[in-house]
C-alpha positions in Angstrom: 0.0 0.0 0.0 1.0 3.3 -0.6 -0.1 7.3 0.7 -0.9 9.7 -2.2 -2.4 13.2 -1.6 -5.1 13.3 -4.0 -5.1 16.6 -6.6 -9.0 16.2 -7.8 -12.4 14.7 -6.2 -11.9 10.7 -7.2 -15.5 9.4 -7.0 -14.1 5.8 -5.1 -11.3 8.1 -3.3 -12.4 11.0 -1.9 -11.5 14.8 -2.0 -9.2 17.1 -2.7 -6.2 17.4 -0.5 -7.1 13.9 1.4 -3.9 11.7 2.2 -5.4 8.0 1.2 -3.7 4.0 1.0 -3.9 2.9 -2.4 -2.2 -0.1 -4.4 1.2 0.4 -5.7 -0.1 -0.2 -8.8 -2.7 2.3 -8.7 -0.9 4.6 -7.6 2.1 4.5 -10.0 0.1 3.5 -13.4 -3.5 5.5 -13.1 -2.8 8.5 -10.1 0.5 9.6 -10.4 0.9 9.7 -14.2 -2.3 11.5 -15.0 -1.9 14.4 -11.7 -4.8 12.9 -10.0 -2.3 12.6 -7.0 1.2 12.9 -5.5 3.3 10.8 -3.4 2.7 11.9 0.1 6.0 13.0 1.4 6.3 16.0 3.6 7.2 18.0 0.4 4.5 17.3 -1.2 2.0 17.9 1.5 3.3 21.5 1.9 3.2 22.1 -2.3 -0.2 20.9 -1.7 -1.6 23.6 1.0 0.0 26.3 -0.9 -1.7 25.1 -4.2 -4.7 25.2 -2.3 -4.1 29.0 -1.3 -3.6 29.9 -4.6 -6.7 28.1 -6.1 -8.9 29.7 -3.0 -7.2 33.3 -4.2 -8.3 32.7 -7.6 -11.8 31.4 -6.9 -12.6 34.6 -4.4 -11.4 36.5 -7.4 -13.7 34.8 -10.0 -16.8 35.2 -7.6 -15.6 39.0 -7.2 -16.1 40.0 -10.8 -18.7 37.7 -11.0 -20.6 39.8 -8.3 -19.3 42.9 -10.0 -20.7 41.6 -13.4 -24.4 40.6 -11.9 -24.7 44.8 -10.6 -23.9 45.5 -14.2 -26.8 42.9 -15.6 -29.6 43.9 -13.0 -29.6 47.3 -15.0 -29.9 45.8 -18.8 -32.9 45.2 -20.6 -32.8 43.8 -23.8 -35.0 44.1 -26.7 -35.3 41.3 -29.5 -37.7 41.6 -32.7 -39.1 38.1 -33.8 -41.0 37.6 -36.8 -44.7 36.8 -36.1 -47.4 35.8 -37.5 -51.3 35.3 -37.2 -52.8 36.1 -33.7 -49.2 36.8 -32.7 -47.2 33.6 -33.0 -44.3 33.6 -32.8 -41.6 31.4 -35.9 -39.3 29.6 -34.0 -38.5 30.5 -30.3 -36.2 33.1 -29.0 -32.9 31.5 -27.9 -30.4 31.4 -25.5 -27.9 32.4 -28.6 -30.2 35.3 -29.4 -30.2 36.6 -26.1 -26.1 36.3 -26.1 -26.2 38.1 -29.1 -28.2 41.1 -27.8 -26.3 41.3 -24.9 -22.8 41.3 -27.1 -24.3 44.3 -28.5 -24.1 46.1 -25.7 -20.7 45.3 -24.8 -21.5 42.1 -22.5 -19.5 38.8 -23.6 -21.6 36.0 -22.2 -21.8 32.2 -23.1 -25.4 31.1 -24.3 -25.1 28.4 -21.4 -24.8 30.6 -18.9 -28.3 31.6 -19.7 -31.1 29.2 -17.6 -34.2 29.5 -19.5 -36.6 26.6 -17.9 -38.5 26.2 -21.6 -38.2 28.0 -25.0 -39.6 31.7 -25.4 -42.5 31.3 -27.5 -44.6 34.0 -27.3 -44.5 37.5 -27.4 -43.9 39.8 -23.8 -41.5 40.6 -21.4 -39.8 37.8 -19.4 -37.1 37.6 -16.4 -33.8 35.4 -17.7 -31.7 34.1 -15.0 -28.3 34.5 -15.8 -25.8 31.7 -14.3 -22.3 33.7 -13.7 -21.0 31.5 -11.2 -21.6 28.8 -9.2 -22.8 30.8 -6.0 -23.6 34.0 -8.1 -26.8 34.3 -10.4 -28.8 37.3 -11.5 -31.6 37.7 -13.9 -32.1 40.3 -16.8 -35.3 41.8 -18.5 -36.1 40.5 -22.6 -38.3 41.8 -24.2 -39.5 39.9 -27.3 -41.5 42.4 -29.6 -42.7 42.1 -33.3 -40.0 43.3 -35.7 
């Protein structure tokens, strides 16, 4: 048996950072070659707590301007024309790609799957989109689907 400190969540393993017995084997052919874990020496436990810093600096950054980011979106309201027709139907739906789009317009970079629309906008009216920007930061904007 041998002590790794694992690198990444292992389903069978456990967590980040946890000091586990595997096989030798397992250990030398599947962890250690693809970075799923180190040798547990004293060396490598302290290279491990200071990675952890660093990744913990970088997510409290990424949840900063994420915050940042969802001020900015509370204020937009988008507008996107759809071609209708009888008794106001709508051809097609309005998409998560449209809405990126719009927003790209003005001056926001977003991913379409950060968008979390629940089904399809099919009809014409105003509607709140929940925007995804992080995992523990979400905010919503204002569409506006009108006839074009």
């Amino acid at each position: 048996m041998m002590k790794v400190i694992l690198r990444q969540n292992i389903e069978s393993l456990g967590e980040v950072g946890q000091v586990v017995n595997v096989k030798d084997g397992y250990a030398r052919n599947y962890l250690i070659p693809r970075k799923y874990a180190y040798l547990a020496s004293q060396g490598n436990i302290q290279a491990l707590e200071e990675e952890k810093k660093q990744i913990e600096k970088v997510r409290q950054r990424e949840i900063q301007a994420a915050q940042k980011l969802s001020g900015e979106l509370q204020s937009v309201q988008l507008q996107i024309a759809v071609q209708v027709g009888e008794e106001d139907k709508l051809f097609g739906t309005v998409t998560t790609q449209m809405i990126a789009d719009e927003l790209k317009a003005k001056g926001f970079d977003l991913d379409k799957r950060k968008f979390e629309l629940d089904e399809p906008i099919k009809a014409l009216g105003i509607y709140s989109v929940p925007v995804k920007l992080h995992a523990s930061v979400s905010t919503q904007i204002k569409v506006w689907v009108v006839k074009a």
